[in-house]
N, C-alpha and C positions, 0 to 999 in steps of 0.2 A: 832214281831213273825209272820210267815207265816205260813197260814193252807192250807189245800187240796182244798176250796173253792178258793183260791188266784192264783193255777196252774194252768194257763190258758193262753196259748201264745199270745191274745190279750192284755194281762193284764201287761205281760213283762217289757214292755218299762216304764208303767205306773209307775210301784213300784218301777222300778229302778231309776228314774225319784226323786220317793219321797224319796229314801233312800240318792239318791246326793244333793237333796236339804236341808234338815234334818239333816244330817252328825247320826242319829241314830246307833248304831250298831245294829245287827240283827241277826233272828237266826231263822232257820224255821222246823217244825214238818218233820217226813219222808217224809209225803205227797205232801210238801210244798218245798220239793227239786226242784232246777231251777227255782223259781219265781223269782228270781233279777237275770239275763243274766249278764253273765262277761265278755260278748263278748264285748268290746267297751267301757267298764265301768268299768274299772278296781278301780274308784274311789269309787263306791259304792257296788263293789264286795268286795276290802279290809274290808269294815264291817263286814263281816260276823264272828261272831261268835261260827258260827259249829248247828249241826244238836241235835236237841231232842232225841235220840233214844231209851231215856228213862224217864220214869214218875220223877225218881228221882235218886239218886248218879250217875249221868253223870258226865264227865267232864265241861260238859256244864254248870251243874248246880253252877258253883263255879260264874257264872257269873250272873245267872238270881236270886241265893241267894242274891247279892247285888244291884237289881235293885230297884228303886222308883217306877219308872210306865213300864208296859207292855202293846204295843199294841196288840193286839189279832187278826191281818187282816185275813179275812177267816178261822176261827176257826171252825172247823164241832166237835163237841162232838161223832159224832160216832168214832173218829181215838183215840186211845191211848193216853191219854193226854199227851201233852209237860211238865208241871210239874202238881204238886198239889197245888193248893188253901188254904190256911189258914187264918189264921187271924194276922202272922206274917209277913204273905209276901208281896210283892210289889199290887201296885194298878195295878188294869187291867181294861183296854177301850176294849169294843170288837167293831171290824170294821168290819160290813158282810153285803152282799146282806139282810138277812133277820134279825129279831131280834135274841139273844143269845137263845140256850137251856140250862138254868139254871138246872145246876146238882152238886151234892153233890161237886165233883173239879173243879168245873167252873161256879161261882157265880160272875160274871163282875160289875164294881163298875158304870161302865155308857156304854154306846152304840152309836156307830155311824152307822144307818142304811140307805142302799142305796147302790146305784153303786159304785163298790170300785174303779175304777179310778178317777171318779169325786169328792169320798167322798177324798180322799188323795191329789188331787190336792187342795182342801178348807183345807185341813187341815195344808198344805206345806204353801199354802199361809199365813197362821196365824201365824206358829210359825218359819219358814226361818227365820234362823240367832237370834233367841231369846232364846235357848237352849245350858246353859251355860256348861252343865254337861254332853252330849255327849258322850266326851271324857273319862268320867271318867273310863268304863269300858274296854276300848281300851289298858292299857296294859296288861291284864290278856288273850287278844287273843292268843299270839303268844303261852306263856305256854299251854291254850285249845288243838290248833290245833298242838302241837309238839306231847306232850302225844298223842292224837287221831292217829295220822299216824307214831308213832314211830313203826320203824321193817318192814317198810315197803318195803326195800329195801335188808333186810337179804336174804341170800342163803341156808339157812336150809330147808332141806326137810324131810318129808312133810313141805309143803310149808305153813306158817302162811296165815293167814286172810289178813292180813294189804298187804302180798307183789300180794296177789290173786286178791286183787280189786286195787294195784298200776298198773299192767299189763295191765289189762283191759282196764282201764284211757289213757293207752299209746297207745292201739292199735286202741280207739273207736274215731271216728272225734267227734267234738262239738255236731251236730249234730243226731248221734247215739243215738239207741236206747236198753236199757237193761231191760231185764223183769225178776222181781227175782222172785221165788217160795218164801217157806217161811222154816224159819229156824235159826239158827247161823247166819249164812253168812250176813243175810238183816239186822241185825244189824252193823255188821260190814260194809256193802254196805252205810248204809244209814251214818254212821259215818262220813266213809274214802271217798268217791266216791263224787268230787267236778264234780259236773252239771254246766253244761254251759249255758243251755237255757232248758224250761219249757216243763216238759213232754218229757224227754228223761231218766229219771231213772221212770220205773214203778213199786211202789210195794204198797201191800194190807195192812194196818196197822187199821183195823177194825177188819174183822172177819177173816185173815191173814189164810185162805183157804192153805194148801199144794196140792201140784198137776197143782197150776194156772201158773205157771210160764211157761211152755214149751207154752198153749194153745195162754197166753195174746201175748208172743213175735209172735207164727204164725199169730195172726189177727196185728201184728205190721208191719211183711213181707206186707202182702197182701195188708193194705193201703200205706206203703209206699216202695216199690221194689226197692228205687234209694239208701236209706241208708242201710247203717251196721244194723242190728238187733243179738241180741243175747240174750239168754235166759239162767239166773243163775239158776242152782237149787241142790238142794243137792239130795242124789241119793235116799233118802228117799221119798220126794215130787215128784221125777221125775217119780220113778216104779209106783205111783200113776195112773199115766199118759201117761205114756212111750209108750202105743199104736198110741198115737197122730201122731210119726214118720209116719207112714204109710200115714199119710193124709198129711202131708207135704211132704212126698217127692213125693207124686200123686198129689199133687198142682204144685208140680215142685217151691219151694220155695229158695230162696237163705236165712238162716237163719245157725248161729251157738249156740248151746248148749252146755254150759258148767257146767261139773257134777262136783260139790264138794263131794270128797267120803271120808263117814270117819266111814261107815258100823253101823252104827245107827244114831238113831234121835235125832240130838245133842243138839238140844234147849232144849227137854224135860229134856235129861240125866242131860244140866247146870242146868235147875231150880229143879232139887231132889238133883244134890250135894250143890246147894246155900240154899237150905232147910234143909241139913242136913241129906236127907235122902237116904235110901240106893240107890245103883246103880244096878237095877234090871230092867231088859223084854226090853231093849232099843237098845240091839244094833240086829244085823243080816246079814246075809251073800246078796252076791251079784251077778249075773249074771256079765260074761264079758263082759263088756259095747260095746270093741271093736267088738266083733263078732255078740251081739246085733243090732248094729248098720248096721251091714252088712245085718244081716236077712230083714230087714228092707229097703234095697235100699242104705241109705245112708253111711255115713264113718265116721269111728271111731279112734281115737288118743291118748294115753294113757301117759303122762305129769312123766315125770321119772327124773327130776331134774329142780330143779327151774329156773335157767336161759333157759329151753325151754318155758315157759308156752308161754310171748308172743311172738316169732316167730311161735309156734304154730296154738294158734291163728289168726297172719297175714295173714301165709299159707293158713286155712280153708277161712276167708273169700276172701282170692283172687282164691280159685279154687272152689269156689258157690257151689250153692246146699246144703241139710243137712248134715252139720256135727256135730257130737260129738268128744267134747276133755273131755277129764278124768283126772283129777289134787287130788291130794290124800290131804289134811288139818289136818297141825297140828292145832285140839284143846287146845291143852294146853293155847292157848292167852287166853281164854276163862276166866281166873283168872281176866284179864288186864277191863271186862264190868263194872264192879260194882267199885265205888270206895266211898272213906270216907274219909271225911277230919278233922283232927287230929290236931287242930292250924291252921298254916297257911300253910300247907303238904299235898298234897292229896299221899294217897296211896293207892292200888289194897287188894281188899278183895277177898284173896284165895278160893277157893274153899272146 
C-alpha cells in the first residue's frame, strides 16, 4: 500500500523499481495515486490493485480482506484510512520516513523506519524471488478494476461519474495535472482516474476543504505553464470560491475548470440517504455558469450531451486562457460506492 508520504517524484522510480522486483501487488490510498509511474513499467503498473477510496466496503476491499501481510509505505494517519485495523485482519509493516502514529485503526505489527528508497531497495534485496504467494491475489484484479470503471463509456445524459473522469483521462497527457475540489466526484476521480506519474492527480483526503480545488489547480498553472492544468469541482465547492476567476484571468493563466453540476451537495445528500435519513437543506439553485464566466473575462461552455464533453474540453485547452465547461452528472451511480459481499458476490448497496 502507498500513502501520501510515498508521492513524491523522486521516489517514482524507486517504488516502481520495488514493485518489479517483488512481483507484490499493490494498491495505494487517494493520496498515494501516481507513486508507481506506468510510464515504462507496464510490468509493475499491471500490479496495481485499484485505489482505497474507502475505509471499507470498496471493491478493493475483496482483496486487502484476503491479504496475509500489508506493507504500509508512507502511511500519514492524517488521510482517511485505507481500511480498518482489527484483530482479524492481515499483518501490517509500516514503511515511513518517521516512526508510525499508533491510532485506534492503525496499530502496525512492526516498522521499517528511514529513507523509503533505500529502506525498499534492502528490503527488495532480501525477499527478490522468495515470495511464493504473490500471485495469489492477482486474479481477483481484473473483477476489482471491471466493477470500478464499468459505464464508463455509456452515452446517457447526464453524464455518469465513471464516463466524466473516462473523458478527462483521454484528453489530459501523462503528464497533466487535475486539481479536484471536494465532493462525490473525488471519489469517483480517486477510483476511476489511472495516474501515470506522481503528483499529477491533486486531491485533499484529510480535512477534504470544498472550495480548494479552483485555487490548488491556479498555483498548478503558475509553477508549471507548459502542462494541461485543470480543475474538477462541483458547482457547490466551486461558488465557494468562484471569485478566484478574476485573478486568474488577471494572471493571464491558461487553466481549464470543469464544473460537475448537479445543484446540491452531493456527498452530504449520499451520506443522509446511506444513513437512512431524510433528504433535506441540500440541494440549490445556480447562476449561469456560462455568463458567469463571462462577467469574469473568461469563457464559458455548457456540456449538452455526453459524447461532447471531451472535444469540449480539447477545444478549451488549445484556445488557452480561463475556461469554464459545465457538464451536468447523473448521481444515481452513487448506489454503485458502497458494496457488500454476500458469499462470493459483491453487490451495490442501494441507497
Amino acid at each position: 500500500m502507498f500513502g501520501a508520504a510515498s508521492n513524491r517524484p523522486r521516489l517514482a522510480g524507486q517504488l516502481t523499481e520495488f514493485i518489479r522486483r517483488t512481483g507484490m501487488p499493490f494498491f495505494n490510498t487517494q493520496m498515494g495515486k501516481g507513486t508507481v509511474s506506468a510510464i515504462g513499467n507496464e510490468e509493475a503498473s499491471e500490479l496495481w490493485m485499484g485505489t482505497a477510496a474507502l475505509s471499507e466496503r470498496d471493491y478493493l476491499h475483496e482483496a486487502i480482506d484476503r491479504a496475509d501481510l500489508i506493507l504500509a509505505i508512507g502511511h500519514d494517519t492524517i488521510e482517511k484510512p485505507p481500511f480498518i485495523m482489527g484483530p482479524d485482519g492481515p499483518m501490517v509493516i509500516h514503511v515511513g520516513y518517521t516512526p508510525a502514529n499508533v491510532e485506534q485503526v492503525f496499530f502496525p505489527h512492526a516498522e521499517v523506519v528511514g529513507d523509503l528508497g533505500l529502506s525498499l531497495a534492502l528490503l527488495a534485496d532480501l525477499v527478490e524471488g522468495k515470495l511464493p504467494h504473490t500471485a495469489a491475489l492477482a486474479p481477483l484484479r481484473e473483477g476489482i478494476l471491471m466493477r470500478t470503471l464499468e459505464r464508463a463509456e455509456e452515452s446517457r445524459f447526464p453524464l455518469t461519474p465513471q464516463r466524466i473522469v473516462h473523458d478527462v483521462r483521454k484528453i489530459m497527457p501523462a503528464d497533466g495535472i487535475v486539481a479536484l475540489d471536494n465532493g462525490m466526484y473525488k471519489l469517483w476521480f480517486a477510483r476511476c482516474y489511472r495516474t501515470r506519474s506522481a503528483n499529477t492527480l491533486l486531491l485533499d483526503n484529510a480535512l477534504a476543504t470544498m472550495g480548494a480545488g479552483l485555487p490548488s489547480a491556479m498555483m498548478a498553472a503558475i509553477l508549471h505553464p507548459d502542462r494541461r492544468v485543470m480543475a474538477v469541482c462541483g458547482d457547490g465547492g466551486f461558488m465557494m470560491n468562484s471569485q478566484e476567476l478574476e485573478t486568474a484571468v488577471r494572471l493571464t493563466l491558461n487553466l481549464v475548470v470543469l464544473i460537475i453540476q448537479d445543484d446540491a451537495y452531493g456527498m452530504i445528500r449520499w451520506k443522509q440517504a446511506v444513513d437512512s435519513f431524510a433528504d433535506w437543506g441540500l440541494t440549490f439553485g445556480n447562476p449561469d455558469f456560462v455568463k458567469y464566466a463571462d462577467a469574469y473575462g473568461a469563457k464559458g461552455r455548457r456540456i449538452e450531451a455526453a459524447e461532447a464533453l471531451a472535444p469540449a474540453l480539447e477545444s478549451a485547452f488549445r484556445e488557452g486562457g480561463v475556461q469554464l465547461v459545465i457538464v451536468p452528472v447523473d448521481y444515481s451511480e452513487n448506489v454503485r460506492v458502497f458494496v457488500e459481499e454476500l458469499g462470493n458476490r459483491v453487490t451495490e448497496v442501494a441507497q
